[in-house]
N, CA, C and O of each residue as an XYZ file, in Angstrom:
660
protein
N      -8.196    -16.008      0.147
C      -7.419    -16.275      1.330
C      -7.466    -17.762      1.613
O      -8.585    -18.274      1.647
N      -6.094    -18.748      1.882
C      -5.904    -20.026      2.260
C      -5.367    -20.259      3.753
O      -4.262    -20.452      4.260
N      -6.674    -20.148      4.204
C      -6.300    -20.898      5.931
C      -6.382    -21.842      6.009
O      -7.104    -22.429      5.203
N      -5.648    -22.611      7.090
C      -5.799    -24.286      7.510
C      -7.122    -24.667      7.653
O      -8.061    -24.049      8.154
N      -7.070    -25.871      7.100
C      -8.606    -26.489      7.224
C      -8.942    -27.001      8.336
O     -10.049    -27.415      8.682
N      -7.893    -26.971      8.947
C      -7.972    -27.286     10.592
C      -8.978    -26.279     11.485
O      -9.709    -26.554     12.436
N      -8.743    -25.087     10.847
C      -9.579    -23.728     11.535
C     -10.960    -23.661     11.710
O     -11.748    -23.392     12.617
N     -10.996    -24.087     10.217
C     -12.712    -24.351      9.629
C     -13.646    -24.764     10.141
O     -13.715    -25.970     10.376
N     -14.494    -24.050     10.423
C     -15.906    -25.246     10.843
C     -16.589    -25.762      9.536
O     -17.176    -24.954      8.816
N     -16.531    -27.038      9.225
C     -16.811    -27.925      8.180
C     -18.433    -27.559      7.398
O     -18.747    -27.608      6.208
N     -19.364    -27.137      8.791
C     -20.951    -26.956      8.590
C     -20.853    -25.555      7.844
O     -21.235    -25.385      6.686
N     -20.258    -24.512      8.702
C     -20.357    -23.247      8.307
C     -19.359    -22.566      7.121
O     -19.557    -21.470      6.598
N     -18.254    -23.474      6.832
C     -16.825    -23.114      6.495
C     -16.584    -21.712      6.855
O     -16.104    -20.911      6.052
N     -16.930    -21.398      8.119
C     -16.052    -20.003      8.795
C     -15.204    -20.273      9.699
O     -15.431    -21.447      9.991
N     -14.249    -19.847     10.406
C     -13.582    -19.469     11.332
C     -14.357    -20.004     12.787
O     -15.437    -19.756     13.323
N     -13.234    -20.835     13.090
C     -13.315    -21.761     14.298
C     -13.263    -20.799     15.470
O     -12.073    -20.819     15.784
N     -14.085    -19.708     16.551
C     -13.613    -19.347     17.306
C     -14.627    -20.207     18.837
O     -15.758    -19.859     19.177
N     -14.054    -20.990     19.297
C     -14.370    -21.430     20.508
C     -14.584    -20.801     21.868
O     -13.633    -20.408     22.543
N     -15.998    -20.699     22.310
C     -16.070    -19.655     23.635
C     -14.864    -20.187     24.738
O     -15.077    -21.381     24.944
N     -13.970    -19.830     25.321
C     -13.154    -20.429     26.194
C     -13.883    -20.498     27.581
O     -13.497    -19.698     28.434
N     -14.656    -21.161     27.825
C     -15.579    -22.204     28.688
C     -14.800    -23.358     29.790
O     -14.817    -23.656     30.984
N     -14.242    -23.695     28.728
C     -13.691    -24.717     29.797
C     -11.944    -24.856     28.990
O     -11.569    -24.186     28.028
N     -11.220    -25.793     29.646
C      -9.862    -26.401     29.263
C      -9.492    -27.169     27.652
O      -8.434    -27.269     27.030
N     -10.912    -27.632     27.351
C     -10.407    -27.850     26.044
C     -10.588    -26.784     24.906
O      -9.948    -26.592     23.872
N     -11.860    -26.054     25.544
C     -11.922    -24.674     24.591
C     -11.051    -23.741     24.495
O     -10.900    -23.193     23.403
N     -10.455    -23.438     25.363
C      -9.256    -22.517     25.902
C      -7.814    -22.698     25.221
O      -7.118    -21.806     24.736
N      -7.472    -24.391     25.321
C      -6.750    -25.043     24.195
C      -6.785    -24.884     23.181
O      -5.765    -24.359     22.734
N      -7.854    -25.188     22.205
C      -8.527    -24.968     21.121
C      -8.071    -23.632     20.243
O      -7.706    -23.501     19.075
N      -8.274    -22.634     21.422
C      -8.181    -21.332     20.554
C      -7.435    -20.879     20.377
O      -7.223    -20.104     19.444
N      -6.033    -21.543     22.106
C      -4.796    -20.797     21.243
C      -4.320    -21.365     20.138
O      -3.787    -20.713     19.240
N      -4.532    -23.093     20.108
C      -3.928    -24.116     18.802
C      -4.383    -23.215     17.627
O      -3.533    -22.964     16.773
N      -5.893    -22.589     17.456
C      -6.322    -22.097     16.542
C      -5.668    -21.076     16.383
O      -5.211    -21.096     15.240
N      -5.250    -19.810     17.142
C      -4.467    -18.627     16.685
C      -2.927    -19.364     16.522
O      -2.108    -18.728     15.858
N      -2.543    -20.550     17.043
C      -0.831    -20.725     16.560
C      -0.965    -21.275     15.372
O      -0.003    -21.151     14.613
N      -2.025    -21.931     14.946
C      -2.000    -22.185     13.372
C      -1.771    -21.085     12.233
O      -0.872    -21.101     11.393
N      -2.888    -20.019     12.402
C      -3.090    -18.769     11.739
C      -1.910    -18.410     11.732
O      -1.272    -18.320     10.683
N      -1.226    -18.042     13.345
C       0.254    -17.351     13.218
C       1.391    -18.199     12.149
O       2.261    -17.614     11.503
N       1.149    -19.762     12.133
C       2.314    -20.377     11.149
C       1.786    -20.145      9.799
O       2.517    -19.859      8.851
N       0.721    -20.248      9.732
C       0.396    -19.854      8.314
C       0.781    -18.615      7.894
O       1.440    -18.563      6.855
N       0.461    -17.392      8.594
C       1.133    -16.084      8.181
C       2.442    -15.916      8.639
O       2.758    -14.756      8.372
N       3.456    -16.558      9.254
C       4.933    -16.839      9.093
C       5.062    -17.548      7.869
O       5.921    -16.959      7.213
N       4.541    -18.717      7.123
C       4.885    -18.916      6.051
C       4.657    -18.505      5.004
O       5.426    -19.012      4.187
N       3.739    -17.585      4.415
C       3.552    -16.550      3.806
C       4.749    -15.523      4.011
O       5.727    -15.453      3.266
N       4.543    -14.805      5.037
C       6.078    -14.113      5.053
C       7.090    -14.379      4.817
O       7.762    -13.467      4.336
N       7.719    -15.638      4.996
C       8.980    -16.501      4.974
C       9.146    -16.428      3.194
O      10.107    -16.100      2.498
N       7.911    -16.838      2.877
C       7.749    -17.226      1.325
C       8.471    -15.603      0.500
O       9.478    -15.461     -0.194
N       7.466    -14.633      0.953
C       6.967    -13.787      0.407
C       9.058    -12.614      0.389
O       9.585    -11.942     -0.498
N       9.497    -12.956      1.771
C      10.555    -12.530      1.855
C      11.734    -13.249      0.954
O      12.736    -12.605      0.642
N      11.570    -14.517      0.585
C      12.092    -15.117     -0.073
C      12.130    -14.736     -1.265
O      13.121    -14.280     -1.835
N      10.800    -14.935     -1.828
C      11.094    -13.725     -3.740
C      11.446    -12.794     -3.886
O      11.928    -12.442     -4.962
N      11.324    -11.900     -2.680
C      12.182    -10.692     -2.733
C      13.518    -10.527     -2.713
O      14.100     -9.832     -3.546
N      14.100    -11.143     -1.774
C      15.168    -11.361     -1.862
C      15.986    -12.158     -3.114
O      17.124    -11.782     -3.392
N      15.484    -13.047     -3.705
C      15.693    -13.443     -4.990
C      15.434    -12.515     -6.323
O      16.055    -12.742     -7.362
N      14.523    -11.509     -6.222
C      14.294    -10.724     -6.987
C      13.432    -10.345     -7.901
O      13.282     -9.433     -8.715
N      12.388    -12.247     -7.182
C      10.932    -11.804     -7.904
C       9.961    -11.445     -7.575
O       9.054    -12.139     -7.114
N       9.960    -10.065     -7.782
C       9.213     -9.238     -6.911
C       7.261     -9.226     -7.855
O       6.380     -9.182     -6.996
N       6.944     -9.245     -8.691
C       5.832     -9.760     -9.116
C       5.131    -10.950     -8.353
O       4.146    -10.827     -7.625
N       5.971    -12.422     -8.714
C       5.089    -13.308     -7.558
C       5.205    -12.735     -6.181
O       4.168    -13.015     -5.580
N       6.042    -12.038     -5.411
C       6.008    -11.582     -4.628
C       4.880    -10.930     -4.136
O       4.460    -11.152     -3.000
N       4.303    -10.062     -4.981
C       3.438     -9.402     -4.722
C       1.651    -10.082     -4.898
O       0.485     -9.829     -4.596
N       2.372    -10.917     -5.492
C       1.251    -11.788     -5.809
C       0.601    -12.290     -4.409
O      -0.618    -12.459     -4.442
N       1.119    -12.493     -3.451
C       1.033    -12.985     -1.847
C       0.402    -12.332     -0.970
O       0.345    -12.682      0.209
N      -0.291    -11.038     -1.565
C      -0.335     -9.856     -1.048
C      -1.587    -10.028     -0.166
O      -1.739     -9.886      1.047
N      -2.571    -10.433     -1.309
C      -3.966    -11.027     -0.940
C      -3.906    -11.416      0.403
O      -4.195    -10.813      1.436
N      -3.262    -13.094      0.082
C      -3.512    -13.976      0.905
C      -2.924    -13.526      2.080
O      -3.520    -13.730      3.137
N      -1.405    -12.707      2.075
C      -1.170    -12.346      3.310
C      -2.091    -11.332      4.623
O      -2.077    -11.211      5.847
N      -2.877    -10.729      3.360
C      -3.796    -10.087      4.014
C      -4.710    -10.394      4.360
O      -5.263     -9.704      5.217
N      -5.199    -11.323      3.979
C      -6.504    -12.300      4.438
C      -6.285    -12.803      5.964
O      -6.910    -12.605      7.006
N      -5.188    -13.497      5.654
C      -4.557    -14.123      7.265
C      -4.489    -13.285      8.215
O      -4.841    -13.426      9.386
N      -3.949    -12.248      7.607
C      -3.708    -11.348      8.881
C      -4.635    -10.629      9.671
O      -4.638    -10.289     10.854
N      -5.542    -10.460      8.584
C      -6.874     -9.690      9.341
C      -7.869    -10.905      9.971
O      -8.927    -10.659     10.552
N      -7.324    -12.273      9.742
C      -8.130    -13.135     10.784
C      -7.711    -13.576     11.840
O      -8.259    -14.278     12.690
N      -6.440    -13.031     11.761
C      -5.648    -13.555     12.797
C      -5.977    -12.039     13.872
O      -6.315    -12.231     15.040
N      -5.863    -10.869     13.433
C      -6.249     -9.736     14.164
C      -7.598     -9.841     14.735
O      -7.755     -9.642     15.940
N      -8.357    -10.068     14.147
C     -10.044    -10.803     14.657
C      -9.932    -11.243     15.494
O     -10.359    -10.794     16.557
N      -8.968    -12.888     15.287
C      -8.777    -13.203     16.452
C      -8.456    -13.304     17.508
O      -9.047    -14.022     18.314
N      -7.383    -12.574     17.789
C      -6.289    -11.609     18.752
C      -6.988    -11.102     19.852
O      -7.029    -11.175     21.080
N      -7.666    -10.407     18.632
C      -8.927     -9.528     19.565
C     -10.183    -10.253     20.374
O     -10.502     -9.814     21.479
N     -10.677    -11.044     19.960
C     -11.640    -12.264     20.427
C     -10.716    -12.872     21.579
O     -11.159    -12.889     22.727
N      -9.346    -13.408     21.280
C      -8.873    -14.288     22.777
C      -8.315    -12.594     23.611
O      -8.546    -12.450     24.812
N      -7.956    -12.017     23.205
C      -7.540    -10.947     24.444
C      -8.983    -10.581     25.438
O      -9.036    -10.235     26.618
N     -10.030    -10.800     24.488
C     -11.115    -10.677     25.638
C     -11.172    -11.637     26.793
O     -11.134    -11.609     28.023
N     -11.270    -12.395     25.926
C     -11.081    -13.807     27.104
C      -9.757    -14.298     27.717
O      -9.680    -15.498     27.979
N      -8.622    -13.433     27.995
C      -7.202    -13.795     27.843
C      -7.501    -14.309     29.358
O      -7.398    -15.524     29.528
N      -7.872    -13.478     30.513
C      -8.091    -14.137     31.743
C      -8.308    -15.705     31.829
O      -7.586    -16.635     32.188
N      -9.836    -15.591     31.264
C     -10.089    -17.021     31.243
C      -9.278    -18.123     30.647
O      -9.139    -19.123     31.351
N      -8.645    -18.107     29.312
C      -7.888    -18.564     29.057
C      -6.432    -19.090     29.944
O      -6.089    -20.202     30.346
N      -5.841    -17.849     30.018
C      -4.893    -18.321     30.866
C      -5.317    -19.040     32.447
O      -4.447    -19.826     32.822
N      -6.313    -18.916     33.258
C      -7.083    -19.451     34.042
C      -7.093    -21.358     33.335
O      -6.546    -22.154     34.098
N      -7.422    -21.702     32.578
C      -7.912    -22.671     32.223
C      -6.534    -23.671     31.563
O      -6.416    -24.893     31.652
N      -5.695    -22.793     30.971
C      -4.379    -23.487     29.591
C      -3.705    -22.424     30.032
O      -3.859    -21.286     29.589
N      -2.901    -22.756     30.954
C      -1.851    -21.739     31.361
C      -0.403    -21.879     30.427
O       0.296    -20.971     29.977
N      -0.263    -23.104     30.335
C       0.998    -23.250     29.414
C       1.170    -23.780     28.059
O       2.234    -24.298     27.722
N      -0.245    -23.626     26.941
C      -0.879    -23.278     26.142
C      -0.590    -21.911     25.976
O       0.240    -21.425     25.209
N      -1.475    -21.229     26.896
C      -1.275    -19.417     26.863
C      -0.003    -19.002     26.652
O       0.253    -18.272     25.694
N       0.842    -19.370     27.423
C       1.970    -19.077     27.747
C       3.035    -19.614     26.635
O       4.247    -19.402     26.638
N       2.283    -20.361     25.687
C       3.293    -20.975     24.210
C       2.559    -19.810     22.970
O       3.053    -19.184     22.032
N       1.229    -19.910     23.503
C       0.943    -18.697     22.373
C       1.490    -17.270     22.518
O       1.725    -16.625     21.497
N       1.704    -16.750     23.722
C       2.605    -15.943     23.694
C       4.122    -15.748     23.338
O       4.739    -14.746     22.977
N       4.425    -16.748     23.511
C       5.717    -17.260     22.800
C       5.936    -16.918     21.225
O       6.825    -16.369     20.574
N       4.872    -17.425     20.983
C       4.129    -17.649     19.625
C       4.445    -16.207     18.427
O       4.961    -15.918     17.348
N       3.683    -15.657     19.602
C       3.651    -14.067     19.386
C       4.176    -12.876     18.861
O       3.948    -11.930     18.107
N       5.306    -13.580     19.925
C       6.719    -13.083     19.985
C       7.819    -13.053     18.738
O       8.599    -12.169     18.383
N       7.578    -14.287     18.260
C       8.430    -14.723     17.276
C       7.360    -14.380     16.199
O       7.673    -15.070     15.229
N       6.328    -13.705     15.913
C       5.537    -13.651     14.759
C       6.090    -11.879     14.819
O       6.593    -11.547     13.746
N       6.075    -11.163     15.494
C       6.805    -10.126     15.794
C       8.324    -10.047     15.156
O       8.481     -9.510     14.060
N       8.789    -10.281     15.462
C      10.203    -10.929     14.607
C      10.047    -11.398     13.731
O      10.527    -10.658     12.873
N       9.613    -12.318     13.247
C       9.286    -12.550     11.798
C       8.934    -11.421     10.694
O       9.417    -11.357      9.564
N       7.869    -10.435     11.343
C       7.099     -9.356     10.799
C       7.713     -8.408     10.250
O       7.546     -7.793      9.197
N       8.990     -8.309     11.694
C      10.024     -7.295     11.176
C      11.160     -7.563     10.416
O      11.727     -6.685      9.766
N      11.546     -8.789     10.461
C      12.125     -9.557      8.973
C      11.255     -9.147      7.688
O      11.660     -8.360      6.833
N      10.534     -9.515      7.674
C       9.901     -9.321      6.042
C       9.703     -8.017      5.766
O       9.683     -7.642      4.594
N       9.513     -7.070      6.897
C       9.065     -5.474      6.876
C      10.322     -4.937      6.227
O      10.269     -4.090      5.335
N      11.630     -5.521      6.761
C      13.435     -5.083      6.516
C      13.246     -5.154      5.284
O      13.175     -4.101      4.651
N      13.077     -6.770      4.425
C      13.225     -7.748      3.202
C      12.485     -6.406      2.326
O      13.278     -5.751      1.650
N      10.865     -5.919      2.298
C      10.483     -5.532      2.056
C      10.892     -3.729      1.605
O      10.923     -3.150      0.520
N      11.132     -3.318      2.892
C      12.306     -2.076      2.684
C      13.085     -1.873      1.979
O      13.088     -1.036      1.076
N      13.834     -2.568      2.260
C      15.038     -3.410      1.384
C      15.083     -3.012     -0.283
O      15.652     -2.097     -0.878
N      14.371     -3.930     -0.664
C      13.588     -4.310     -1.785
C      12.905     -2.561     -2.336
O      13.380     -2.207     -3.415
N      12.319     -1.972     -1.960
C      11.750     -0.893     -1.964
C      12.819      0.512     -2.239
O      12.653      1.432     -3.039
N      13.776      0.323     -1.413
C      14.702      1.373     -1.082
C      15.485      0.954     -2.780
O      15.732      1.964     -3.440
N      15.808     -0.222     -3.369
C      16.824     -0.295     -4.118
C      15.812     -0.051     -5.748
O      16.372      0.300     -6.787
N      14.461     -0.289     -5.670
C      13.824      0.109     -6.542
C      13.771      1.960     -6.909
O      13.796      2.552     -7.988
N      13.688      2.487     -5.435
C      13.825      3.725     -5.739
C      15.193      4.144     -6.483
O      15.128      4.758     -7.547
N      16.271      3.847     -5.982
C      17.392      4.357     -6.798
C      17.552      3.773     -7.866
O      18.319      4.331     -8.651
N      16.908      2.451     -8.311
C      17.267      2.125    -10.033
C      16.189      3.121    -10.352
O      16.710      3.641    -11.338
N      14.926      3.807    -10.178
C      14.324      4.419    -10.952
C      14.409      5.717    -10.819
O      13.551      6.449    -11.312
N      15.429      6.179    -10.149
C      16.088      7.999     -9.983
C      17.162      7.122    -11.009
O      16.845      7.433    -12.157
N      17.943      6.459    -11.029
C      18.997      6.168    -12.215
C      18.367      6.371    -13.728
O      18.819      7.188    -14.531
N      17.349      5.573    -13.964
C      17.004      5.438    -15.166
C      16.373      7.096    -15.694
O      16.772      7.737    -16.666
N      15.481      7.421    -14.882
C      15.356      8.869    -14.524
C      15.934      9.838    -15.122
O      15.475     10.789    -15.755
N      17.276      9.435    -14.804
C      18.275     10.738    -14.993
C      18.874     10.614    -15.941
O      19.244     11.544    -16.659
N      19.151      9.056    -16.180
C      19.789      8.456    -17.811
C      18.771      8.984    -19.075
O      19.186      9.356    -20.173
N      17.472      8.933    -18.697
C      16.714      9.343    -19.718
C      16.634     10.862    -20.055
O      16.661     11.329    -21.194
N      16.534     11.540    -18.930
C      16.528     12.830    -19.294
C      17.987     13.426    -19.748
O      18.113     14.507    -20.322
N      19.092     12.535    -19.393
C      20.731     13.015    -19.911
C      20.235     12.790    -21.331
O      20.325     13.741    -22.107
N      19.812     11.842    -21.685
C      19.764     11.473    -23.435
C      19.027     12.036    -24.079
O      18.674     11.690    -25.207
N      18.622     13.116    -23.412
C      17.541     14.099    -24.394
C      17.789     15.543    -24.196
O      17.000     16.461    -24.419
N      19.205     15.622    -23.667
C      19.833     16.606    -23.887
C      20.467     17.208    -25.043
O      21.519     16.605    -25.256
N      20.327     17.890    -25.658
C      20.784     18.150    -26.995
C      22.470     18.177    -26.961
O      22.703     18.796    -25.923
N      23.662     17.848    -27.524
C      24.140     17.764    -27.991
C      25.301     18.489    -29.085
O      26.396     18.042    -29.426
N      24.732     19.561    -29.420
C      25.106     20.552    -30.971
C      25.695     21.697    -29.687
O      25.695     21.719    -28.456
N      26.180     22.602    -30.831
C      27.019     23.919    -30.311
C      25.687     24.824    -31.567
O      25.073     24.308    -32.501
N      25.657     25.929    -31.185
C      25.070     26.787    -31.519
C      25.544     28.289    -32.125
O      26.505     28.901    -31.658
N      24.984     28.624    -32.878
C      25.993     29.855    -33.350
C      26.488     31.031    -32.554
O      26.845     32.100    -33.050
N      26.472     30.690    -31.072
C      27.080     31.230    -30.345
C      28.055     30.969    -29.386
O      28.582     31.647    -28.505
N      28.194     29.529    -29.871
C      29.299     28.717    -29.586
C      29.036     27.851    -27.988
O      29.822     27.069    -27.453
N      28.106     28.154    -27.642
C      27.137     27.339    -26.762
C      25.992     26.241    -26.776
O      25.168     26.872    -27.438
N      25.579     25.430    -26.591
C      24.932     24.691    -26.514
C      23.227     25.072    -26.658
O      22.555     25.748    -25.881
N      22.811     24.416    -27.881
C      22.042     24.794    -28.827
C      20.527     24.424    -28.108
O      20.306     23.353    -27.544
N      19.838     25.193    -28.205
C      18.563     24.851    -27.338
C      18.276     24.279    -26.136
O      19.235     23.896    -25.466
N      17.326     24.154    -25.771
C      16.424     23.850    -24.442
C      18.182     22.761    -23.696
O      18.834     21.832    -24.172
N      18.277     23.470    -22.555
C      19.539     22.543    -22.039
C      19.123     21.196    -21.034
O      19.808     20.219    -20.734
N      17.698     21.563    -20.640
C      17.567     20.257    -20.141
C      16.133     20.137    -20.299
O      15.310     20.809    -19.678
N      15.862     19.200    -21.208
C      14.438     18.822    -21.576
C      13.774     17.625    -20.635
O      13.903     16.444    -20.958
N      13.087     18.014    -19.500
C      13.306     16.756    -18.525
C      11.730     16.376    -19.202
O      10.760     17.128    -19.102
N      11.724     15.405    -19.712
C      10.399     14.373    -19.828
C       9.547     13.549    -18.746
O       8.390     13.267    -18.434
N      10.496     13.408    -18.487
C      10.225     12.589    -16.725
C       9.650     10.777    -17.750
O       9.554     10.399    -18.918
N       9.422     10.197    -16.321
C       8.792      8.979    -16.665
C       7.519      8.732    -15.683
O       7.187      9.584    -14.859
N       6.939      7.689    -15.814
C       6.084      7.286    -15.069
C       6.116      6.060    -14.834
O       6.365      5.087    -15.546
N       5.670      6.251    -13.093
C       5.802      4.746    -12.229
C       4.694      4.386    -11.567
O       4.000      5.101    -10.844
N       4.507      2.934    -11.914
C       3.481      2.756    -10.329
C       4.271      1.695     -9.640
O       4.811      0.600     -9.797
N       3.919      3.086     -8.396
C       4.277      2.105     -7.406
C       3.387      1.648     -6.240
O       3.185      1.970     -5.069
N       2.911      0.653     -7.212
C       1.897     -0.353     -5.905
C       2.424     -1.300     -5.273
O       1.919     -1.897     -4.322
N       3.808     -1.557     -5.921
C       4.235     -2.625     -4.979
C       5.173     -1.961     -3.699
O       5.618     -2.693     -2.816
């Protein structure tokens, strides 16, 4: 996972979460969750982008990191909603941009969730196509000495998929 080094505490290299104490701590933490949030908008942005182009491998490749972010950003969510009082008490229009913030990470989410769908929904029908192309071609062919169609009429083989992406 690649978070801003801005986040970092340099001594510990963990996750910057500041007790919201006073006005600059309070600051601090939403700057710290609006970072996380641009970082996992640009991951998404990215990630919706290969899809939509059609490369869905590096695509998936993002998967990690998107998940990394997100579950620190949920950590953190959870850490300032405790303190959301105080916060907003202290950085009212700070608070009030990270909610903003929020908002549009929400929208974003459901952009890439569509992109993602999307992407998903059209994989399923090329692989019911190929599916059915394969099992048509292993249909026999011949007339039979009863003037019908000579053995097994539909030999379905099937195929196999993973679908992890």
């Amino acid at each position: 996972m690649t978070l801003p080094s801005a986040l970092m505490n340099q001594e510990t290299g963990r996750l910057e979460r500041p007790s919201p104490q006073t006005k600059t701590d309070s600051e601090s933490l939403c700057q710290n969750l609006m970072l996380l949030m641009d970082s996992l908008t640009g991951v998404l942005d990215e990630e919706s982008q290969l899809v939509r182009s059609g490369s869905l491998m590096e695509a998936s490749e993002l998967s990690e990191r998107k998940t990394g972010i997100a579950g620190e950003l949920m950590a953190m969510m959870v850490y300032a909603g405790e303190h959301a009082s105080v916060i907003e008490h202290f950085a009212p229009v700070t608070f009030r941009a990270l909610r903003e913030a929020h908002e549009k990470l929400k929208t974003d989410l459901q952009i890439n969730l569509s992109a993602l769908a999307s992407a998903r929904d059209v994989s399923e029908v090329l692989l019911d196509d190929v599916a059915k192309a394969v099992n048509g071609a292993q249909t026999p062919k011949v007339y039979g000495a009863t003037g019908g169609m000579a053995g097994n009429h539909a030999l379905n083989y099937g195929i196999s998929v993973n679908r992890a992406l």
